[in-house]
N, C-alpha and C positions, 0 to 999 in steps of 0.2 A: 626590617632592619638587618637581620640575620642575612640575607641574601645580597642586600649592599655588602657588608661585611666579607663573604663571600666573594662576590666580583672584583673587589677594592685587590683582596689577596693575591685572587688569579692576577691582576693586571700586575701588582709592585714584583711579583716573582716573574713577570715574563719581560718587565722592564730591569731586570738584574742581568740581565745579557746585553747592557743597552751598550759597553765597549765596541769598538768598533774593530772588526777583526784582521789581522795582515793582509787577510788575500782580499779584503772589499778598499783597500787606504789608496788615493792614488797613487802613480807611480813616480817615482823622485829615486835621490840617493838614499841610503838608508839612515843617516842624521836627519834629513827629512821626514822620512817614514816614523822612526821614532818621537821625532818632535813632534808629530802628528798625534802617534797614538798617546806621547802624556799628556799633549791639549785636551784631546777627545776626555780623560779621565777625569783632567780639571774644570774642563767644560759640563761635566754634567755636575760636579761637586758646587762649585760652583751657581749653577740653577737651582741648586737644593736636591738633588736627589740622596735619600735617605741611603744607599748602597755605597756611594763616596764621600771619605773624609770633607768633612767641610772645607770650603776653601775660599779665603775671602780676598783675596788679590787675582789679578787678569795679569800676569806678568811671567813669561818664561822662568826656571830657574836657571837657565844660560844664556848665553850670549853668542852662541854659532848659529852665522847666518842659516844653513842649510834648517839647523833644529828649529833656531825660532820662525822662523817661515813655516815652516812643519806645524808648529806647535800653536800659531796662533789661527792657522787655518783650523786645525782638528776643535780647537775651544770652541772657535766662533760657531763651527757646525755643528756639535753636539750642544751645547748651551743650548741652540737656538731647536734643534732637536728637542729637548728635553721639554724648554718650553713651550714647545706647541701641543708636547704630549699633555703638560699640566693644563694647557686652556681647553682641549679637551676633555681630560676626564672633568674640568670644573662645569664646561658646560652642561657633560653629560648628568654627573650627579650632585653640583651643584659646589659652592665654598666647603672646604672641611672645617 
């Protein structure tokens, strides 16, 4: 059990960089690029990860095209990100 414990650790600290960083975001304007990276933030909050404020709505907090365009691409990818890491680790060590 100690060694689960162990491995659990390593992974949530290496999933604490799961942001997604300027120079990887596609290229757009930069109301884009930003709308991007607070999707990306609330996309993983969102899926549950314990690193982001909880977030229980899918809705930009603005309303500029460029951003929300930005903003619901960065969720949808990180969300779905995040959840493939959790069916992973569930497969690997099983429900928590």
């Amino acid at each position: 059990m100690p060694r689960r414990a162990l491995i659990l650790t390593v992974m949530f600290i290496g999933l604490a960089g799961c942001t997604t960083p300027m120079f990887t975001m596609p290229p757009g304007p930069q109301e884009y690029r930003e709308g991007f990276s607070d999707g990306c933030s609330d996309g993983y909050a969102y899926a549950g990860s314990p690193f982001y404020k909880t977030r229980t709505t899918a809705e930009p907090p603005r309303m500029d095209d460029p951003y929300r365009v930005g903003w619901l691409a960065g969720f949808d990818r990180c969300r779905k990100s995040y959840q493939r890491i959790q069916t992973v680790v569930s497969s690997f060590f099983g429900p928590p």
